[in-house]
C-alpha positions in Angstrom: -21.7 -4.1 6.7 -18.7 -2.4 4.9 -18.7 1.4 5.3 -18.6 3.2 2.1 -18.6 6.4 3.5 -15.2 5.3 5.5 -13.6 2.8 2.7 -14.0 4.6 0.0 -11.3 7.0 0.1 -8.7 3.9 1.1 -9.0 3.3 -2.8 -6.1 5.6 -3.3 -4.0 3.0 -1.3 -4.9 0.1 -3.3 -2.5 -1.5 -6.0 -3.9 -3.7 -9.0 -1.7 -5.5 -11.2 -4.0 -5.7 -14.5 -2.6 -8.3 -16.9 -4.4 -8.3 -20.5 -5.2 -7.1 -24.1 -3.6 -3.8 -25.1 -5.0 -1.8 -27.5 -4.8 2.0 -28.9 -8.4 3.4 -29.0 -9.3 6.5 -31.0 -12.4 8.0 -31.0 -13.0 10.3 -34.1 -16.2 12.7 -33.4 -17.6 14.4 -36.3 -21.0 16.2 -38.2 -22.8 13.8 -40.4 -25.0 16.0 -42.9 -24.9 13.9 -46.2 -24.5 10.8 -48.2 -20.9 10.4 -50.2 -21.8 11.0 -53.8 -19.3 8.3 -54.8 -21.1 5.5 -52.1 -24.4 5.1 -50.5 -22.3 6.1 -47.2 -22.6 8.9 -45.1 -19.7 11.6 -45.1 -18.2 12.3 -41.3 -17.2 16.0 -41.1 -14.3 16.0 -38.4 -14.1 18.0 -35.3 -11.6 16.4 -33.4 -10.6 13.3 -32.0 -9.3 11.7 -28.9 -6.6 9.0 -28.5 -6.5 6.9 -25.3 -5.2 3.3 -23.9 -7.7 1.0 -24.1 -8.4 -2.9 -23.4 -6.5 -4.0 -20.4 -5.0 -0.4 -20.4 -8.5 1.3 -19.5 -8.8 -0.8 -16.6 -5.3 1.1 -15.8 -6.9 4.2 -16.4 -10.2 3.6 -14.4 -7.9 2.4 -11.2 -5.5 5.7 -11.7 -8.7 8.0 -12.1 -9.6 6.3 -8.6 -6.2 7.0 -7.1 -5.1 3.6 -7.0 -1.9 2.3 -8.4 -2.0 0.1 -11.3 0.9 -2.0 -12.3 0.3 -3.2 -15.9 1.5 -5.6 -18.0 0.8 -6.6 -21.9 2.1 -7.3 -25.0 2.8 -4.6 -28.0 4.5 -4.6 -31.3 7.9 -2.6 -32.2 5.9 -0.3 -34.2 4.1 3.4 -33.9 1.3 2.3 -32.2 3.1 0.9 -29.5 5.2 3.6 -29.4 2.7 6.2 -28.9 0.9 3.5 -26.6 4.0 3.8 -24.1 3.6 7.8 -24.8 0.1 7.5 -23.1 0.2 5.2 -20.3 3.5 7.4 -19.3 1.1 10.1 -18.8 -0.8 8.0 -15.9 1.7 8.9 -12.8 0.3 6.0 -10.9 0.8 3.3 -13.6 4.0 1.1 -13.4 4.0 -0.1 -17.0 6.2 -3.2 -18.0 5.0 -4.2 -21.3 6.3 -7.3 -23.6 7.4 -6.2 -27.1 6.9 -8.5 -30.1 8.4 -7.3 -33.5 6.4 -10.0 -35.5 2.8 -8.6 -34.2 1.2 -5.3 -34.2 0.2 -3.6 -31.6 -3.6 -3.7 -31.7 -5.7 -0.3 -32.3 -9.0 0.4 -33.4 -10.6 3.8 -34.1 -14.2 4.8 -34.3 -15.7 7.1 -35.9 -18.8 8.8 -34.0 -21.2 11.1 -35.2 -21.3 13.7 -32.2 -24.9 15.2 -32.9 -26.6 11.6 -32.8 -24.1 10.3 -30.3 -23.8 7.3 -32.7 -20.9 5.4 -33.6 -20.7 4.8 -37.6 -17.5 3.1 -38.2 -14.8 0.7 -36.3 -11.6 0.0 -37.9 -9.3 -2.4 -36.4 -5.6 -3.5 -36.6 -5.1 -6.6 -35.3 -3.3 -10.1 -35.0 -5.0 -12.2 -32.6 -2.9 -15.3 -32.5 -2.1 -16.3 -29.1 1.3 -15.3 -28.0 4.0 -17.2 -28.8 6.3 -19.1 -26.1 8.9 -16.4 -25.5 6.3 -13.5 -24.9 4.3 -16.1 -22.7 7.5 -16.8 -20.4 8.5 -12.6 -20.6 5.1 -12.3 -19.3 4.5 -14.7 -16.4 7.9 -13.4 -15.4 6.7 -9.9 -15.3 3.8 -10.9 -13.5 5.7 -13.3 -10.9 8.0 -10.3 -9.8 4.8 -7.6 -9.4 2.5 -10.1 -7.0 4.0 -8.9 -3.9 3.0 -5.3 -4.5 -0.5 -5.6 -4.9 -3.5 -6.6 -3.3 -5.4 -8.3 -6.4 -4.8 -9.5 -10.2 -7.0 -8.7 -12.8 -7.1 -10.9 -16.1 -8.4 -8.8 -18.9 -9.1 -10.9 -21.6 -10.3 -9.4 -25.0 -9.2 -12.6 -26.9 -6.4 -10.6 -28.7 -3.6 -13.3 -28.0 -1.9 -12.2 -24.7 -3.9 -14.7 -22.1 -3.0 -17.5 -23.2 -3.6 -20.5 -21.6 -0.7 -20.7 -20.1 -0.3 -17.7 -19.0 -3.6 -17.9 -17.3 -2.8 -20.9 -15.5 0.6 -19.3 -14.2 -0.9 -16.3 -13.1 -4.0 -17.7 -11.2 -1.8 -20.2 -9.7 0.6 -17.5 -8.1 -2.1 -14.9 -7.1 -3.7 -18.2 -5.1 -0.4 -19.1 -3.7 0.2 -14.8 -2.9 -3.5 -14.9 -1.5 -5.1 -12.2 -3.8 -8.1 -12.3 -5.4 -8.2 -12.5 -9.0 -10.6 -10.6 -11.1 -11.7 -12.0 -15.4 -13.5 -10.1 -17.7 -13.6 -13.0 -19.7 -13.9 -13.8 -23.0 -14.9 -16.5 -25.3 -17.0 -19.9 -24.5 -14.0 -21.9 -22.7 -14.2 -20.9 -18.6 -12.1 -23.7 -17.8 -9.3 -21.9 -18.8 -10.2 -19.5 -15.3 -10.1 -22.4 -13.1 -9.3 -21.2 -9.7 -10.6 -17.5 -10.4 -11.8 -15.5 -7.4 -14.6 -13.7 -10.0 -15.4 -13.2 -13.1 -17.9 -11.0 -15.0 -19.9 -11.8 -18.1 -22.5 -10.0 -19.8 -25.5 -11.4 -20.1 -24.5 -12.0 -23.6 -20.9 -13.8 -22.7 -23.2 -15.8 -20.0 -25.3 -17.2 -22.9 -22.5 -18.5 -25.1 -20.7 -19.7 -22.5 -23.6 -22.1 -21.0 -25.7 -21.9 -24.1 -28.7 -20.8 -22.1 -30.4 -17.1 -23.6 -33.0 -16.9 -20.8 -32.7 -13.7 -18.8 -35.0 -14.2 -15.5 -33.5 -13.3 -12.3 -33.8 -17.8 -12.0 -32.5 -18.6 -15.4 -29.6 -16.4 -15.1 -28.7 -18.1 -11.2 -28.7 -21.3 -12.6 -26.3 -20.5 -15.6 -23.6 -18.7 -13.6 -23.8 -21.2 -11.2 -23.3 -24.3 -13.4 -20.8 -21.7 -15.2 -18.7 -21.3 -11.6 -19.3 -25.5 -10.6 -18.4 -26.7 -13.6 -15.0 -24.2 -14.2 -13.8 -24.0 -10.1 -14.6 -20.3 -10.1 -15.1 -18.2 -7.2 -17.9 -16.2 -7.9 -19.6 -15.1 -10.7 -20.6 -11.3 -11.1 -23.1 -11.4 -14.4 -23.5 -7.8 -15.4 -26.8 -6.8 -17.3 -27.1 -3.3 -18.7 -30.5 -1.7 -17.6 -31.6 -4.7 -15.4 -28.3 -4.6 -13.1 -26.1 -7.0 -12.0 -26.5 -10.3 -10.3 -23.7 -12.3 -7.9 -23.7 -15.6 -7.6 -21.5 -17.0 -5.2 -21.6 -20.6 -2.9 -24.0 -18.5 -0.3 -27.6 -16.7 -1.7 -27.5 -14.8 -4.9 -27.5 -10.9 -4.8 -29.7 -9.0 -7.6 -28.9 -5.2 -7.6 -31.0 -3.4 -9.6 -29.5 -0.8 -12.3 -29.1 3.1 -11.3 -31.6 5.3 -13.3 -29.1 7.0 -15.7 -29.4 8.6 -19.1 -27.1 6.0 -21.1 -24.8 8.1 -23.8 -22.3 5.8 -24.4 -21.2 2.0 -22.7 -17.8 1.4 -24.5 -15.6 0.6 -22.0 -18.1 0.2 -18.5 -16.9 -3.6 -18.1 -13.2 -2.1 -17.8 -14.3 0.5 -15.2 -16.6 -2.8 -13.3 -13.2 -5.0 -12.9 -11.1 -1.8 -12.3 -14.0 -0.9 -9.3 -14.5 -4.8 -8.4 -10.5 -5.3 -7.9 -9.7 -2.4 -6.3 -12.2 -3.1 -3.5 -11.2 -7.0 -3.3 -7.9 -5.1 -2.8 -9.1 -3.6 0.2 -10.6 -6.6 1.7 -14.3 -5.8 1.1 -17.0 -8.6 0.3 -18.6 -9.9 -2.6 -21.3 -7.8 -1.8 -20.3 -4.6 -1.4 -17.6 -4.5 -4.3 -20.5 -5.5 -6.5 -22.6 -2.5 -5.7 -19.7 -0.2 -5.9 -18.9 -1.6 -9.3 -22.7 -0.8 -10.2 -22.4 2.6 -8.9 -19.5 3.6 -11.3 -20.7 1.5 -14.3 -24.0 3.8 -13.8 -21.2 7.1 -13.6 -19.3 6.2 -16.9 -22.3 4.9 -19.1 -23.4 8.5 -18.8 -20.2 10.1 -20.1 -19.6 9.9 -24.1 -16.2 7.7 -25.3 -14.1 5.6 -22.9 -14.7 7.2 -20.1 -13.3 6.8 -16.1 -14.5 8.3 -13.0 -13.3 9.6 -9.8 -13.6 8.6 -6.1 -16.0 11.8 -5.4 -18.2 10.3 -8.6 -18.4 7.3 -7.0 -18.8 8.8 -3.5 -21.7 10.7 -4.9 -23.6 7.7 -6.8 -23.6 5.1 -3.9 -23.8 7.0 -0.8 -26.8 8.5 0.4 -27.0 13.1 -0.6 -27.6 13.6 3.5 -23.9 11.6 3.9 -22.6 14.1 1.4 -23.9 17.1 2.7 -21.6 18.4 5.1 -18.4 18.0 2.8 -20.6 19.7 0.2 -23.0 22.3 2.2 -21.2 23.5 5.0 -18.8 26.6 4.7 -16.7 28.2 7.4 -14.4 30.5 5.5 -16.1 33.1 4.0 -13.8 32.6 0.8 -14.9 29.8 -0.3 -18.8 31.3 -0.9 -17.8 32.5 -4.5 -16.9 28.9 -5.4 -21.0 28.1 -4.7 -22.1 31.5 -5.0 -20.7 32.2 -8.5 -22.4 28.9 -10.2 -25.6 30.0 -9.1 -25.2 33.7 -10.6 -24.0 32.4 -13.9 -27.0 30.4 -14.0 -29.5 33.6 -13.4 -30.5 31.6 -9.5 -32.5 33.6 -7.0 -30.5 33.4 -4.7 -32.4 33.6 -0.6 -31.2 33.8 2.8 -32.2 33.5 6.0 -30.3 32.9 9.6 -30.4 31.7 13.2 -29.0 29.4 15.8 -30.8 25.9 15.1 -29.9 24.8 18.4 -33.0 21.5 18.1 -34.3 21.6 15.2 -37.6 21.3 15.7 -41.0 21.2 12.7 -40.9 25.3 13.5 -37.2 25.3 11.6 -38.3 22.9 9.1 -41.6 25.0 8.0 -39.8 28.0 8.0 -36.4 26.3 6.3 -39.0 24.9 3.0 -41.0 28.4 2.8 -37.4 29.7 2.2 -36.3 27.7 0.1 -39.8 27.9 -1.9 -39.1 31.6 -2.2 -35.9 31.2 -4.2 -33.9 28.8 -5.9 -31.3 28.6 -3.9 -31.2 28.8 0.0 -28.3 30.1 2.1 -28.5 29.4 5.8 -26.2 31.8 8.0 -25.6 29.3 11.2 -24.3 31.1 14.6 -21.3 30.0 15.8 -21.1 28.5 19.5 -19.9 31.8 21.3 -22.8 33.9 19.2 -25.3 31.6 20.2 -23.9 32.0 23.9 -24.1 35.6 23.9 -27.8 35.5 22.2 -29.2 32.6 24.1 -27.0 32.7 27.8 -24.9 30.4 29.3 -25.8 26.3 28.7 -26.8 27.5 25.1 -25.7 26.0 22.4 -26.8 22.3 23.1 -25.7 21.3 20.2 -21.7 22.5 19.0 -21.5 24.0 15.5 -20.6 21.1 13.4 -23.5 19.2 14.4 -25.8 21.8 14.0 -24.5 22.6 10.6 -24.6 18.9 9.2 -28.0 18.4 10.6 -29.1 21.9 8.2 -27.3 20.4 5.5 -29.3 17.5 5.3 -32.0 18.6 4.4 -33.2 19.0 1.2 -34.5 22.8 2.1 -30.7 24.1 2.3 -28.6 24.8 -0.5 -25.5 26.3 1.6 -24.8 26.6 5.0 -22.4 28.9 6.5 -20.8 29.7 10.0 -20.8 33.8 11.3 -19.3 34.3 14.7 -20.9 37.9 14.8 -23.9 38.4 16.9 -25.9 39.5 13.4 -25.3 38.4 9.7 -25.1 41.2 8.2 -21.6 41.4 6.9 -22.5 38.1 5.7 -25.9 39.2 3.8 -23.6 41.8 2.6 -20.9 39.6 0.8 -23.5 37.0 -0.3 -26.0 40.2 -2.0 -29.4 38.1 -1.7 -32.2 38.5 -3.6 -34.5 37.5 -0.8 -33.9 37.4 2.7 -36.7 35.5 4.6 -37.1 36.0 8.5 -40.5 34.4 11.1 -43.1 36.7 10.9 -42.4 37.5 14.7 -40.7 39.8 13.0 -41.3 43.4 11.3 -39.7 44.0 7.7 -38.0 47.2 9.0 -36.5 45.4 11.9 -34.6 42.7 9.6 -31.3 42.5 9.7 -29.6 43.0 6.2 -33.3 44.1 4.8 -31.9 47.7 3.8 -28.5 45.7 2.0 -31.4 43.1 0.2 -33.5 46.0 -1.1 -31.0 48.6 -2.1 -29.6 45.7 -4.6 -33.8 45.2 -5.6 -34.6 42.3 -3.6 -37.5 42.0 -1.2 -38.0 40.4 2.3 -40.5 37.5 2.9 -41.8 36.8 6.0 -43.1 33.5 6.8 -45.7 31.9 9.5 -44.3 30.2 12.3 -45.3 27.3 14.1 -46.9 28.3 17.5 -46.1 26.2 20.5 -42.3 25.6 18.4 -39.2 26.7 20.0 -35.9 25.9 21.1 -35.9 27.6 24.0 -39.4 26.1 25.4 -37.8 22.8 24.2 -35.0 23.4 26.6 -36.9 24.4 28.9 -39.6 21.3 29.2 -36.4 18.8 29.1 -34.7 20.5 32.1 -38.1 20.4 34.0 -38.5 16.7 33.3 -35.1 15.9 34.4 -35.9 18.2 37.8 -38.9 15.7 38.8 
C-alpha cells in the first residue's frame, strides 16, 4: 500500500515534461444588474480580472503549485499574446519553458467573462487557429522533447485539439518516453485513440468516453466495458475515466477500481482535468501505482473544483483532502514554542471563539481523559490542552513517570476530536501559560475546588468562569500503572 503520509512530500522532487495546447486564459469577473438597452443581453459591470497560462500550461502550473518541476513545451505565435504568455510562465520559478514560435498562427487565448455574484460564466471569446502544426514546428518540437526525456520521470500529452499534437508528434513522443521508460499521461481529445497507441494512461470524461466508443451509458458496468474496449482496441495502458460527482473509475488489465467523488461544494470545474494529469503524472513520476495516483488525483480534483477560475493547489491541500484529520493532527495541533500560539490563538479571537483550557500529564489516556477532554471542549469552542513536559511529569508523578515521552502523548491529544491545540509547559503549573493564552474558561475534575485552580484568579479577573466537570471513578493513570506493574510481579 503506498504511504501518502510519507510520499507525498517527495512531489517537490518530481519533474514532468508537459507537452501540449497553449493557450492565454482571462477570466473577467464582474456585477450583472441589467439587460443592454441596445440587445436583449445582459451588461457585465467589471471588477477586475485575472490573466493566467492555461491548456497544457495549467498542468505547468498545477505541477509548480505542488513543488514539482515542470519542463514545458508548446507552440505560440510571434504576437502579444505570446509575448505576455512567456511573461507568465517566467513567473513559475520551477518551469523550464522551451516553447516553438510560429509567425503564421496566433497564439491561442480565450477570455471569459463571469458574473461574480452568481458564480456564472456569461461569455467565452476565443482566438484561435487550430490547424495541426505544420512540419517545421512538428520537427522543432519532437526535438525539444527528445532532449528533456532524460530529466524527468513522466510525459504528459495535453491535447486540447488546438494543432500542436499532431500525429506525428504523438507517435515520436510516446515512442521515446517508452524507450526512456516513463510513463506517459493523455488528456485526450477527440474520437481517434489510436493516435495514443502505446500510452501508459489516459483520462476521459465521461463525455470524451462516450464519443470515443459511442456508448452514453453511465453504470459503474457500462462504463468498464467502454474504457476497456477503448484501451484493447488503441494499445493503451490504462484508462482513468473521470466522472464529476460520481468519481472516477480505473480500468486497467487487473480488476477495475471505482472511487467515489469527495463531498465538495462545486464553484467552478474549468481546468480540474489539468490539475488530475498534473496529480496523476507527478505521482507515476514517483513510482506509485495505478491505484494510488488515481485517488490522489481525486483528492485534488475535489480541492480545485471548490476554488472559483483556474485554480491549482498545494501539497498541504492535498495532504489535508486524502489523509485521514488524526494523521494531520500533530503537524497541526501540537505547539512547543510558546510563539507560535498567536498564529492559532489570533484566528480564533477575530472570529469572537470562546476560547477553554484545561491541563495535565496524559500519561494513558484512559475514558477518565476522554470524558473530561469532550465536557471541555463542550464548554467552549475551542479547547487548549496544556501537556506537561517529561521532567514536569517526573517531578509531579516520581521517578518511572512519564510512560509515555512528550511527543507521543501530545499526538495521541491531538487526535482527538475534543482538542483544538495542544501545547508543551515544562513548569510544574500552567499558569504562565493560562496567562499568555487569557482563557475564557478554564475547566479542571471536580476533585478539585474552584479556589484551588491554578490560573482561576487570571480566568476571572479577564471575566471568564471555571467549570468543573465529573470524573470517572475507578479512572486513573496512576492505578493503571499500578495494576500493570502488579500483573507483571505474578
Amino acid at each position: 500500500m503506498f504511504d501518502f503520509d510519507k510520499h507525498l512530500t517527495d512531489l517537490g522532487n518530481q519533474t514532468v515534461l508537459c507537452i501540449g495546447d497553449l493557450m492565454l486564459d482571462e477570466f473577467v469577473y464582474g456585477d450583472v444588474t441589467r439587460i443592454s438597452p441596445e440587445a436583449p443581453t445582459p451588461v457585465i459591470a467589471v471588477k477586475r480580472s485575472e490573466i493566467m497560462v492555461g491548456g497544457a500550461g495549467n498542468v505547468a502550473r498545477n505541477l509548480v503549485s505542488l513543488g514539482s518541476r515542470c519542463i514545458l513545451i508548446g507552440l505560440i505565435g510571434e504576437d502579444s499574446a505570446g509575448g505576455e504568455l512567456i511573461r507568465h510562465v517566467a513567473g513559475y520559478p520551477r518551469v523550464d519553458f522551451l516553447p516553438v514560435k510560429d509567425a503564421l498562427r496566433p497564439t491561442t487565448r480565450k477570455t471569459r467573462f463571469v458574473s461574480e455574484h452568481h458564480s456564472a460564466h456569461l461569455l467565452r471569446a476565443d482566438w484561435e487557429v487550430t490547424s495541426q502544426a505544420d512540419n517545421a514546428s512538428e520537427a522543432a518540437l519532437i526535438e525539444r522533447v527528445t532532449k528533456a526525456l532524460p530529466n524527468c520521470g513522466a510525459v504528459v500529452l495535453s491535447d486540447y485539439g488546438k494543432g500542436v499534437l499532431t500525429p506525428n508528434v504523438i507517435r515520436a513522443v510516446v515512442a521515446a518516453a517508452i524507450a526512456a521508460k516513463k510513463p506517459v499521461v493523455v488528456d485526450p481529445k477527440g474520437r481517434d485513440y489510436s493516435k495514443y497507441k502505446g500510452a501508459t494512461v489516459v483520462t476521459p470524461n465521461r463525455q470524451e468516453l462516450a464519443e470515443a466508443t459511442g456508448v452514453s451509458w453511465n453504470t459503474n458496468d457500462s462504463i468498464v466495458a467502454s474504457a476497456n474496449a477503448l484501451r484493447l482496441n488503441n494499445g493503451i495502458g490504462a484508462v482513468l475515466v473521470t466522472r464529476s460527482e460520481d468519481g472516477m473509475t480505473l480500468v486497467t488489465d487487473g480488476t477495475p477500481i471505482h472511487v467515489p467523488a469527495y463531498p465538495v461544494r462545486v464553484r467552478d470545474v474549468s481546468g480540474a482535468g489539468d490539475t488530475v494529469v498534473a496529480v496523476l503524472s507527478a505521482m507515476l513520476a514517483m513510482n506509485a501505482d495505478f491505484e494510488s495516483a488515481m485517488r490522489a488525483a481525486n483528492a485534488a480534483a475535489a480541492v480545485v473544483v471548490g476554488k472559483r477560475g483556474t485554480a491549482t493547489l498545494t501539497v498541504a491541500e492535498l495532504r489535508s483532502r486524502i489523509l485521514p484529520a488524526a494523521s494531520l493532527a500533530p503537524e497541526e495541533k501540537i505547539v512547543f514554542d510558546w510563539a507560535l500560539l498567536d498564529e492559532h490563538l489570533g484566528d480564533w479571537r477575530k472570529q469572537g471563539l470562546r476560547i477553554g483550557f484545561t491541563n495535565g500529564c496524559f500519561d494513558l489516556l484512559h475514558p477518565g481523559h476522554v470524558k473530561l477532554l469532550a465536557a471541555a471542549r463542550a464548554s467552549c469552542d475551542r479547547l487548549v490542552v496544556g501537556l506537561n513536559g517529561d521532567a514536569s511529569v517526573t517531578r509531579l508523578k516520581g521517578e518511572g513517570r512519564p510512560v509515555q515521552n512528550v511527543q507521543s502523548r501530545a499526538e495521541v491529544l491531538a487526535a482527538l476530536a475534543a482538542v483544538d491545540l495542544v501545547v508543551v509547559f515544562d513548569e510544574d503549573t500552567p499558569k504562565n501559560l493560562i496567562a499568555q493564552i487569557k482563557p475564557t474558561i478554564l475547566v479542571k475534575g471536580s476533585d478539585y475546588k474552584r479556589e484551588d485552580v491554578v490560573g482561576h484568579d487570571i480566568v476571572e479577573a479577564l471575566g471568564g468562569s471555571v467549570v468543573l466537570i465529573d470524573l470517572v471513578p475507578g479512572q486513573s493513570t496512576t492505578s493503571i500503572v499500578q495494576r500493570s506493574a502488579a500483573l507483571k510481579n505474578k
